[in-house]
C-alpha positions as CSV (number, residue, x, y, z in Angstrom):
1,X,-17.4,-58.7,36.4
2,X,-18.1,-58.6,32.4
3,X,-16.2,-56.1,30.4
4,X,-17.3,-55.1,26.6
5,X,-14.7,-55.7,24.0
6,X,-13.6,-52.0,24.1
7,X,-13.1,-52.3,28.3
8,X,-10.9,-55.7,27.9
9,X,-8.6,-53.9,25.1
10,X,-8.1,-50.8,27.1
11,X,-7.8,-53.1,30.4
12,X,-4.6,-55.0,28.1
13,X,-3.7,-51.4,27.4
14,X,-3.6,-50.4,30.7
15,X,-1.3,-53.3,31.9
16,X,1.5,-52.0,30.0
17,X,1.6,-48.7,31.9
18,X,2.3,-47.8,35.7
19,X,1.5,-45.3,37.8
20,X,3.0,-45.7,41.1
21,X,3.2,-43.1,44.1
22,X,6.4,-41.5,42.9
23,X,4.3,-40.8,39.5
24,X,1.5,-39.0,41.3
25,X,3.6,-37.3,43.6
26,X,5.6,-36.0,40.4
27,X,2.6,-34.5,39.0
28,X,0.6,-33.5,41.7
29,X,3.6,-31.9,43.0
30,X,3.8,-29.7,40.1
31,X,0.0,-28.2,39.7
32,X,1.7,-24.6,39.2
33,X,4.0,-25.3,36.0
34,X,1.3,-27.5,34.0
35,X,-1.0,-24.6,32.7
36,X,2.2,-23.3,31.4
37,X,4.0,-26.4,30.4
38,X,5.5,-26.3,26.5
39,X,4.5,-22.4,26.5
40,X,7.1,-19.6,27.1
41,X,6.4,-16.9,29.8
42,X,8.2,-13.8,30.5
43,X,10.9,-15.7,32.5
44,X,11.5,-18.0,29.6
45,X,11.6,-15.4,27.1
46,X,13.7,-13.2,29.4
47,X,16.4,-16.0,29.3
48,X,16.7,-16.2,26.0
49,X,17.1,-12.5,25.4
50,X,19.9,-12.2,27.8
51,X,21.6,-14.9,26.6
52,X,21.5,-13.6,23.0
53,X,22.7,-10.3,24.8
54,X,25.8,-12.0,26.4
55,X,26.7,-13.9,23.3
56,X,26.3,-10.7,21.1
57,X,28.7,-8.8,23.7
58,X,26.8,-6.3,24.3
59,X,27.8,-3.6,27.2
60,X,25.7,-2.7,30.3
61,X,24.6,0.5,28.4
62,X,23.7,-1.3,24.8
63,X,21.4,-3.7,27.1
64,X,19.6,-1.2,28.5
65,X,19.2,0.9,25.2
66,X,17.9,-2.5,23.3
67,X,15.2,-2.4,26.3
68,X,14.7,1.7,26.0
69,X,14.4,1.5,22.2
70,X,11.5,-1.0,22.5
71,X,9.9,0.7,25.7
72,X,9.4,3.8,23.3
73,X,8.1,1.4,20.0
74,X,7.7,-2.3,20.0
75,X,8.3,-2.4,16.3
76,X,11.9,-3.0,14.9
77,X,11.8,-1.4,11.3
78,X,10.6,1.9,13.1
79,X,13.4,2.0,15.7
80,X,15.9,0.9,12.9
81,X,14.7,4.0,11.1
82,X,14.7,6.5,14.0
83,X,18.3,5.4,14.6
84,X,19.4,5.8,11.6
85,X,18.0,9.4,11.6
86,X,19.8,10.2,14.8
87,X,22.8,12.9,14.4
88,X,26.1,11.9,14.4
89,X,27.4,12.8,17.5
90,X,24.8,10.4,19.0
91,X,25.9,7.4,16.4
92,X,29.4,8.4,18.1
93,X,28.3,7.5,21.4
94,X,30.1,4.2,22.7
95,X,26.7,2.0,23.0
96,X,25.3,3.1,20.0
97,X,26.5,0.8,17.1
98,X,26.6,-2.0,19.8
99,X,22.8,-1.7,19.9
100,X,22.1,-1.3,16.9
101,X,23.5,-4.0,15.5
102,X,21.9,-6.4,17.9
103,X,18.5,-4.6,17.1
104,X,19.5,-4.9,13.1
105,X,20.6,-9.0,13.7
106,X,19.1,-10.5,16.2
107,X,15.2,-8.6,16.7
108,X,12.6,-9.4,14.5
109,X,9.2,-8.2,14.8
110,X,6.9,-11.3,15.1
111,X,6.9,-14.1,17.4
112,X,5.6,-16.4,14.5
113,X,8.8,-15.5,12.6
114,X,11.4,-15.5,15.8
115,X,12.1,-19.1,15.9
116,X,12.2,-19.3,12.2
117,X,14.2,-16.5,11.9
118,X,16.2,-17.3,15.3
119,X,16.1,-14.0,16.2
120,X,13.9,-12.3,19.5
121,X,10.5,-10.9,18.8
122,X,10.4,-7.1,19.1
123,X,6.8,-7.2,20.9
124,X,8.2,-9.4,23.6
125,X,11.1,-7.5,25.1
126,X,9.1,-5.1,27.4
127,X,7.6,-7.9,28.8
128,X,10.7,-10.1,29.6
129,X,11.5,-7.0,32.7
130,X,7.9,-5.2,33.3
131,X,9.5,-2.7,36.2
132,X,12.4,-2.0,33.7
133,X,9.8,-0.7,30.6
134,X,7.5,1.1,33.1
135,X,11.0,2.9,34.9
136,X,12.0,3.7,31.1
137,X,8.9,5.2,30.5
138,X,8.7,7.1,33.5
139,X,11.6,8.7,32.4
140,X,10.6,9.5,29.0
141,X,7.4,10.7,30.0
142,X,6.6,14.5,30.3
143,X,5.7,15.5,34.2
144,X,2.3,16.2,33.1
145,X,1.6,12.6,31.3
146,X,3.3,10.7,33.9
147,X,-0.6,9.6,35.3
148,X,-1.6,6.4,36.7
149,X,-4.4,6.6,34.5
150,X,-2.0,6.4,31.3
151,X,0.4,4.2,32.9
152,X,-2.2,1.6,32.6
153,X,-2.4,1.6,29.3
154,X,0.5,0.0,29.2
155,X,0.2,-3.4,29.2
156,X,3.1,-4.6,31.3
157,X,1.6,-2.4,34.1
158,X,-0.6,-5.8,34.6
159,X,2.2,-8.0,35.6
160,X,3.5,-5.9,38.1
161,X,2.7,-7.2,41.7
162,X,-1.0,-5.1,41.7
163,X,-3.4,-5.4,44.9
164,X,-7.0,-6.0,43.6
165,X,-7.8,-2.9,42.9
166,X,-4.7,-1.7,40.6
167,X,-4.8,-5.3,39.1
168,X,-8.9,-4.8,37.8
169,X,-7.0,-0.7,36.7
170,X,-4.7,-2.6,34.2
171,X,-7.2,-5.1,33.4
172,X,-8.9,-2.3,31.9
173,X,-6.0,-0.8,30.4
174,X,-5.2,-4.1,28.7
175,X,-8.6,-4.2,27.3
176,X,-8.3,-1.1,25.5
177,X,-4.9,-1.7,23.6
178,X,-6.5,-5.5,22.6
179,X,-9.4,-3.8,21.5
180,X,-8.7,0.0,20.8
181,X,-5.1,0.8,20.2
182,X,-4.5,-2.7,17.8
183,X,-6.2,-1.9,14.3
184,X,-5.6,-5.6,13.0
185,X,-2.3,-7.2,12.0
186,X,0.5,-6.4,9.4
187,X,2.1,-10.0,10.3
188,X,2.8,-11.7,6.7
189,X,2.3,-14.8,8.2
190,X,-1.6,-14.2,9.8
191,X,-3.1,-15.9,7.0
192,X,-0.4,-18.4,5.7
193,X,-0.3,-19.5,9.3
194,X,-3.8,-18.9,10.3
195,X,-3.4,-16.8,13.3
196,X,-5.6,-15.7,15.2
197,X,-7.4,-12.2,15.1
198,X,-5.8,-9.8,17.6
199,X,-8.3,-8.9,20.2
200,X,-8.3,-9.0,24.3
201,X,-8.5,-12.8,25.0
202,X,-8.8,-13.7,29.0
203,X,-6.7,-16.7,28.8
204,X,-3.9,-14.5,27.1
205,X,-4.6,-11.7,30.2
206,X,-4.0,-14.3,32.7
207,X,-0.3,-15.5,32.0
208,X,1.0,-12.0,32.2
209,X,-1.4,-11.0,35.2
210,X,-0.4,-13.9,37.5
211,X,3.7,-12.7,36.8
212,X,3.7,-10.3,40.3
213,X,6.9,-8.3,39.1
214,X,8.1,-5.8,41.2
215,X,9.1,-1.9,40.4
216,X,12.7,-0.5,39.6
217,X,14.2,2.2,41.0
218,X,16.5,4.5,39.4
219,X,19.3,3.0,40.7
220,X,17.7,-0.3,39.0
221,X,17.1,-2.1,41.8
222,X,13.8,-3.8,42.5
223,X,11.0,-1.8,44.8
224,X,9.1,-4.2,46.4
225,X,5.8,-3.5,47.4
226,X,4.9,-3.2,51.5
227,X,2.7,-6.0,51.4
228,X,4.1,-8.7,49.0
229,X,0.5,-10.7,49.9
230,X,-1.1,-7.9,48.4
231,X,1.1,-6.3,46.3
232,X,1.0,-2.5,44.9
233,X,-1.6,0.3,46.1
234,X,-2.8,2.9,44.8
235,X,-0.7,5.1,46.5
236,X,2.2,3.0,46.0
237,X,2.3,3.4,42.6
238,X,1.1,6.9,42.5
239,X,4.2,7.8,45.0
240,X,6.7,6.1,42.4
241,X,5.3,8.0,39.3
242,X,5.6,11.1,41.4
243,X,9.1,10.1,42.4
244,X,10.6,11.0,39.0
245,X,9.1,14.9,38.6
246,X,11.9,16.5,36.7
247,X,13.0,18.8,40.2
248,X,13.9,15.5,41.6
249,X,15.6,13.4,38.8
250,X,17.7,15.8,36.9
């Protein structure tokens, strides 16, 4: 059998590597993690934050604010400033300036700036605990605006587990904040670090779509969905928002 130059160089080439069954079984094995190998997902990120958390000290109730705060606006300045606003007797409250000054030192707003900054980006806590942002905003929510049909603008709603037809319901809820609610980006560092234009990408859908979180209760515990296979219904998740009507949760 002749070889061209090129083939006999990259057949040398070759001899100096090895792929044996142990190889192959390695990374066939491991289909599932590739398409997400060297990126961060919600898990990843979720780690992180709760390990800055625990070093920072932070109580049970300062946790959850940190998560409330951002569930209301994912944009640190803002909830700096509305916190400062606050009256006193709420600055007085024992979770308060424990918050505060983890929101102050260790949340910045962009992810191009977090690892630079070494410091969490505001816009990813909701996503690090979907259930926990949609329960927070169940609860902030008037009776009245508590809909499924605004509860999918929200764009955790798409990683909770979602049967078909709730998943294609947050799709288009997804869609709209890309490509309605964004009006462009006040990141400094779009053009010094050529980023790209914010709009609804599919490939930036799918990561948090294929997460399958479930729903918290108010007792924060998870709520699985009947059919895990499935996941969520329509009534499912219709029941839960009707679950905190003010007669029921004050």
């Amino acid at each position: 059998m002749s070889f061209s130059a090129t083939s006999s160089d990259l057949l040398e080439v070759m001899k100096t590597m090895k792929l044996d069954q142990s190889l192959i079984s390695f990374i066939k094995e491991r289909k599932d993690e590739w398409g997400m190998f060297g990126k961060k997902n919600s898990h990843l990120y979720r780690e992180q934050l709760m390990n800055m958390m625990r070093d920072a000290g932070l109580s049970a109730e300062a946790k959850l604010m940190v998560y409330f705060f951002f569930s209301v606006i994912k944009n640190q300045p803002r909830v700096l400033k509305a916190m400062d606003a606050f009256s006193q007797d709420i600055k007085m409250l024992v979770w308060f300036s424990q918050a505060r000054d983890f929101i102050a030192t260790k949340v910045t707003q962009y992810v191009s700036s977090a690892e630079r900054q070494k410091k969490f980006p505001a816009v990813n806590i909701p996503p690090t605990n979907p259930g926990l942002d949609i329960l927070l905003w169940c609860l902030m929510t008037k009776d009245e605006l508590r809909t499924l049909d605004n509860l999918k603008d929200r764009t955790t709603f798409c990683q909770l587990a979602l049967n078909n037809e709730m998943q294609s319901l947050a799709k288009e809820g997804y869609q709209k904040f890309w490509n309605e609610t964004v009006k462009g980006s006040q990141n400094p560092d779009a053009v010094t670090m050529n980023l790209p234009t914010p709009r609804m990408r599919e490939e930036f859908y799918a990561n948090p779509a294929s997460d399958r979180y479930p729903l918290i209760d108010i007792s924060l515990k998870p709520l699985p969905p009947s059919t895990k296979e499935t996941g969520y219904t329509r009534l499912e998740i219709i029941t839960y928002l009707e679950s905190f009507e003010s007669a029921r949760t004050s």
